[in-house]
N, C-alpha and C positions, 0 to 999 in steps of 0.2 A: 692723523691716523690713530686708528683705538687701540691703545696697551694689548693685545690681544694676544700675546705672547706667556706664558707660561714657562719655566724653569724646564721643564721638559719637553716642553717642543720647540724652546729655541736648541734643545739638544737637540732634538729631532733634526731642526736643519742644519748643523754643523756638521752630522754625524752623515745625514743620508748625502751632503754637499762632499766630502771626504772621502766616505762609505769606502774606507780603505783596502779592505780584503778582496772587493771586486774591482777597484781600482789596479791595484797592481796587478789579479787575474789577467788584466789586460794588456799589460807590458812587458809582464814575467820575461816573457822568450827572449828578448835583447837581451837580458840579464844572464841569461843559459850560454846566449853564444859570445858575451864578454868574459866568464868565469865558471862555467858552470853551475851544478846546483849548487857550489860553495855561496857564489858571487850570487848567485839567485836569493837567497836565503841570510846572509849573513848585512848584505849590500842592504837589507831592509831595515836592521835591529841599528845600522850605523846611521840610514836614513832619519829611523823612527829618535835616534838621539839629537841629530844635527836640526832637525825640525820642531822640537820641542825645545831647544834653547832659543832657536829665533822668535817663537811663538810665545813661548813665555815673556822677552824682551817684548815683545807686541801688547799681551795679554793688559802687561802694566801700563801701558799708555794708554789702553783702553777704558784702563777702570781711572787711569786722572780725568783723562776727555772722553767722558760719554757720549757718541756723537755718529748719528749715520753716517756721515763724510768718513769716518775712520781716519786713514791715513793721510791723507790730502790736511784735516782739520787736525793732525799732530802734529805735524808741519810747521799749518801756518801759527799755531799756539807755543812753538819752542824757535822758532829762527830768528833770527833777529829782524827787527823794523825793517830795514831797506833791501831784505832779501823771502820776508814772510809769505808776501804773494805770489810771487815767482815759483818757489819749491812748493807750495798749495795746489797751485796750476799744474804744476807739471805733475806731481805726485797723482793730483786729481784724474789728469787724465790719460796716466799710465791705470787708473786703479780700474776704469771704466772699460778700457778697450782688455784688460786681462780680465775680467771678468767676464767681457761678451765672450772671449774668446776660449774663456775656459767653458763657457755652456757647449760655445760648439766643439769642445773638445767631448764634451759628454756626452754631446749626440753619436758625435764617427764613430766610434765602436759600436753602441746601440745599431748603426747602421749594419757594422760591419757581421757582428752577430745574426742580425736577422739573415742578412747574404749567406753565412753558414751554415743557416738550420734549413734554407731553402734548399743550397745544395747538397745537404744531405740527405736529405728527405727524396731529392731529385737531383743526380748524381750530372747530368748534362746540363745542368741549370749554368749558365757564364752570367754574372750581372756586368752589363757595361757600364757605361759612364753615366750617361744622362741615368736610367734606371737608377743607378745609386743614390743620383741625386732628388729625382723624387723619391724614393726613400728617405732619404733625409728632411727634405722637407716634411714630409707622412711625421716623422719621428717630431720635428720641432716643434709644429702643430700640435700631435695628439698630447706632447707632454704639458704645452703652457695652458690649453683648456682648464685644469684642475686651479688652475692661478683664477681664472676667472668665474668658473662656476660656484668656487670655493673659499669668494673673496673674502668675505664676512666670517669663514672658519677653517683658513690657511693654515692656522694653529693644528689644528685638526689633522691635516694634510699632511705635515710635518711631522706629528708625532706616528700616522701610520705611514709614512717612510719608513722611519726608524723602526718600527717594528716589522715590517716587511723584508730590510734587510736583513734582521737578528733571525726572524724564521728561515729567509733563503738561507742565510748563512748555515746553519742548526740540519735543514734539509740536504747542502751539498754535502757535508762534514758527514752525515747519517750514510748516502748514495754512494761516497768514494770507498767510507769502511766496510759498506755490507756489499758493493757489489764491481770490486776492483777486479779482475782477472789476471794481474800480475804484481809484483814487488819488486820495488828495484833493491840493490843488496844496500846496506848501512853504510857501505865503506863511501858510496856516491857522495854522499853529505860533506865526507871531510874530504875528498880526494881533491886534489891541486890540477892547473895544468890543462882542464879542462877547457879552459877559451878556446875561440878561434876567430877571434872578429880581426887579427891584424895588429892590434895594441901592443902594447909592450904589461907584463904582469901588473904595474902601479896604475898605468892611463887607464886599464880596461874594469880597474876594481873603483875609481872615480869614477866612471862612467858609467857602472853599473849604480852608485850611489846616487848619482844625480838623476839617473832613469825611475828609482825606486823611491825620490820623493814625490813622483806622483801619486802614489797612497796618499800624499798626507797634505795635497794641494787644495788652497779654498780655506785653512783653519781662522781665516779673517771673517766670515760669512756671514756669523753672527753679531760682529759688528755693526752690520748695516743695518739690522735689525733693530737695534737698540732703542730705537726710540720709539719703539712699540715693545719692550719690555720694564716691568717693573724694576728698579732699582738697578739699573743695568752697570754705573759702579761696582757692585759685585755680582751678578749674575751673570752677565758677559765672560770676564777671566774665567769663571769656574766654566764655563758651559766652553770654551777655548781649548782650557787643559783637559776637562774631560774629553773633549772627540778626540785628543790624541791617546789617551790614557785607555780609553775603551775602544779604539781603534788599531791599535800595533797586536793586540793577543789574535784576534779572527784574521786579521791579514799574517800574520808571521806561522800560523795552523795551519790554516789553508795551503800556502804556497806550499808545506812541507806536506802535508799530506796529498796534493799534486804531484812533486817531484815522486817521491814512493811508490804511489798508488795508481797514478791516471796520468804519468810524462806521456805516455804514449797515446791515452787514448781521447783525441781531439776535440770529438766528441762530446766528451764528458767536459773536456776544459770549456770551451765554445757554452754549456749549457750554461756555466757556474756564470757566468757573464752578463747575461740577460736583465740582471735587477739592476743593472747600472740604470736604467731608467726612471729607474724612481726616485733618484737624485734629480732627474731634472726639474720636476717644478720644482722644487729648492733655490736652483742655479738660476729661474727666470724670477723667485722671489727677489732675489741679492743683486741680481742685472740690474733688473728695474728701479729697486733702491736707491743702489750706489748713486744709478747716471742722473737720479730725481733729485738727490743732495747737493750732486754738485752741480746742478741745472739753477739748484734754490740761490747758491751763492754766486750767478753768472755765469758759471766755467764753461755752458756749453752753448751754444748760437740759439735765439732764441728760448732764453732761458721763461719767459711767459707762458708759452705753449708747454713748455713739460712742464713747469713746477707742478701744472695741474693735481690735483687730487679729485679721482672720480667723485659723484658726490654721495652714489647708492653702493658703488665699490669696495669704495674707501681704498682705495691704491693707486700708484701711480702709473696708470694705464698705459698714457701714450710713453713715458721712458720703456715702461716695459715691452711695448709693441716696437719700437725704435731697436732695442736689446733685439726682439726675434725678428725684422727686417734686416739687421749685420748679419744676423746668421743664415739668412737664408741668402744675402749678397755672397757673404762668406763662401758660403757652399758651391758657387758657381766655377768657386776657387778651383777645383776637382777636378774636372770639365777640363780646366786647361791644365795642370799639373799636379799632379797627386803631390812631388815632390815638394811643393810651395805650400801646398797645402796639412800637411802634415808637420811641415818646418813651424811653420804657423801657431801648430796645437800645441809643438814641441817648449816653440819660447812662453807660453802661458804662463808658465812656472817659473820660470826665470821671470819674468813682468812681476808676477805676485810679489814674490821673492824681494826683487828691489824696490817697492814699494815698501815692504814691513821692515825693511831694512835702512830708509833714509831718513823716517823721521828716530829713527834709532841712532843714527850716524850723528844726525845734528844734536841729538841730547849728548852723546857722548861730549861731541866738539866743543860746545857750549855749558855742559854742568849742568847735573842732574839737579840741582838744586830751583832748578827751574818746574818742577814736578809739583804739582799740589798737593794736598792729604789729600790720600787714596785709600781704598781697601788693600789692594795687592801693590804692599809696599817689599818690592822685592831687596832693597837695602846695597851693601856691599856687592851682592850676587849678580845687581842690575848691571854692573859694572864688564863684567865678567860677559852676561848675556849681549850687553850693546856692541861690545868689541869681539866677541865672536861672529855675531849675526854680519857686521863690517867684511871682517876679512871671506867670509864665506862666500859673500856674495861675488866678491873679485874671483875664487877659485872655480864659484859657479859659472860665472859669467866663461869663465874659459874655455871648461871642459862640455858646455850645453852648445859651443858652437863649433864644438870638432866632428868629423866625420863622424856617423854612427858605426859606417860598418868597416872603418880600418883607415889609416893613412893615404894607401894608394884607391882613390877612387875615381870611377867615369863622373863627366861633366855632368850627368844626369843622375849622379846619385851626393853630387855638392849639398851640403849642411847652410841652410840660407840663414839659418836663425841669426847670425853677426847683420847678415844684412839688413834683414828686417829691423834686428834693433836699433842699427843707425837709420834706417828708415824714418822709425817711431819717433826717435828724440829730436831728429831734424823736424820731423813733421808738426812734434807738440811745440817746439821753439819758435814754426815761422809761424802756428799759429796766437800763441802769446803777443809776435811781435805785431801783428794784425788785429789779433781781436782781445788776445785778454788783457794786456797793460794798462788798457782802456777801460772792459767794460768788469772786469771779476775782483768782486768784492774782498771775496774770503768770506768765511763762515764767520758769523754772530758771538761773541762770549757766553750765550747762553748753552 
């Protein structure tokens, strides 16, 4: 595939893949009814910390092993011999199914927006189920179009993401201060006490933290990238730290200029929403990427047919039609449980999460001394970054598979994400023991 990438529009797609301010617009409310606007608000700035040490731990492996496999290929480059393939494998296709499944997380709200401007507009409007789900489909379609008509200047695409978002952003910020109808008082911001989800005051301030790193979910994105950008050793880290860097001031504004000015008026929240879609073709660039990389090195059945590279395209078509096929399987999910279905989008972050975090674990284990010259030689500090991103993910792991909405909950409102993640690992294990021990190579030195 051709370098086709630029310094600024692989920002472009870190940034529209994160697009944090409209991201959390979307989740806020959990956060309201864990903590209030305190936990609303503060739950992000702790977020936007805990995310940018694991990401930076990330950043640095990135710029040792430039490499579309990303995490899968940091893996197999620091484990040792009789365990390299194994954790490549499995790394590899944790990194594949969170990425399908974060696209489809960017779709449901898209969906769910639209369902709200229709019933506003038309107050008797109910969408039921299947309806939703052609919507969703409507939505998965119209977004990966721009992947394919736009094959040859993606670049392109990416960087008017990015400034799509910075205008919406600029226009909601303008809308709430010139045309709010009420103010909430100052003292809301600091006032204590205000949960009510069921928690105890510690559980429900985690919970809001690990809600609110969905801002700052996908900061891997650009790695997959990388081997359509120049010098991606250092152009990658830098475009890493930047989406978070340029991402936490319009998310941490917004939300506060929310609480003040438009808690009430739905409305106006539901509108600021809308641009989440233009993260998507980003999310179907990275899909189709990832699962292409790790198709190259054997990991996925029939790794012939996907390696493919269109030849007028120049991308990797059938991973990425394969990516929007999960997702439209995915979506059938609905249909039969919303609750399943949402569990689903919920562990995305959590899947991401343990990925940037193992081949972080195995340098730890093993000695950094294992790292090549690099640009971002994080030194002493990597030390620091590796064994925080470790313990996190164990507290992560905890608190993303507790009830959302309290302790005592009905059968039908159970937290499946524990289940599904022994789902996943059972599932990626009996398939190693079947097909990859056999047939997956591991990625190239090169």
């Amino acid at each position: 595939m051709p370098r086709q990438f630029s310094w600024l529009s692989a920002l472009g797609l870190g940034f529209s893949i994160t697009n944090s301010w409209v991201g959390y617009l979307s989740c806020f409310g959990q956060n309201l009814t864990y903590g209030g606007a305190q936990a609303c608000i503060f739950s992000l700035v702790v977020a936007f910390v805990v995310q940018s040490i694991v990401t930076l731990g990330l950043a640095e492996l990135a710029s040792a092993f430039p490499s579309s496999g990303g995490q899968y290929h940091f893996c197999y480059a620091l484990s040792p011999e009789r365990t390299k393939r194994y954790s490549a494998y499995f790394v590899g296709w944790l990194s594949v199914l969170a990425w399908w499944i974060v696209t489809c997380s960017g779709i449901s709200p898209t969906v769910s927006v639209i369902n709200g401007i229709v019933t506003f507009y038309n107050p008797g409007y109910v969408a039921n189920q299947w309806q939703t789900y052609l919507t969703y489909v409507a939505v998965a379609v119209v977004t990966i179009i721009p992947v394919f008509l736009a094959s040859q200047n993606i670049s392109v695409v990416t960087q008017f993401a990015l400034s799509l978002s910075l205008t919406a952003y600029l226009v909601v910020f303008i809308v709430i201060l010139t045309m709010h109808q009420e103010v909430q008082p100052e003292s809301l911001i600091l006032a204590s006490g205000q949960g009510n989800s069921g928690w105890s005051e510690g559980t429900a301030w985690m919970l809001a933290i690990t809600n609110a790193l969905y801002a700052f979910g996908g900061t891997d994105g650009v790695i997959h990238i990388c081997e359509e950008l120049p010098r991606p050793g250092r152009r990658v880290p830098q475009v890493m730290i930047m989406t978070m860097v340029i991402g936490v001031a319009p998310a941490w504004l917004s939300i506060v200029l929310t609480i003040i000015y438009a808690c009430r008026s739905s409305p106006m929240i539901n509108r600021t929403k809308t641009n989440k879609k233009a993260a998507l073709p980003s999310q179907w660039v990275t899909s189709g990427r990832i699962a292409w990389a790790f198709a190259r090195d054997n990991g996925i059945p029939f790794p012939t047919f996907f390696t493919q590279i269109h030849p007028t395209l120049n991308f990797p078509v059938r991973t990425t039609v394969a990516a929007l096929l999960f997702s439209l399987l995915y979506g059938l999910l609905y249909l039969a449980s919303t609750t399943a279905f949402t569990s689903i989008i919920t562990s995305a972050v959590l899947f991401l999460n343990i990925t940037y975090t193992v081949p972080q674990g195995i340098l730890l284990t093993h000695g950094r001394a294992r790292l090549p010259r690099r640009y971002l030689n994080l030194g002493p500090l990597g030390y620091v970054c590796n064994m925080f991103s470790v313990i996190w993910i164990v507290l992560l792991g905890v608190f993303v598979c507790l009830p959302r909405d309290g302790p005592a909950v009905a059968v039908g409102e159970v937290n499946y994400v524990c289940v599904i993640l022994v789902g996943i690992f059972l599932g990626i294990n009996l398939l190693w023991i079947m097909v990859g021990r056999r047939t997956f190579i591991g990625p190239g030195s090169e």
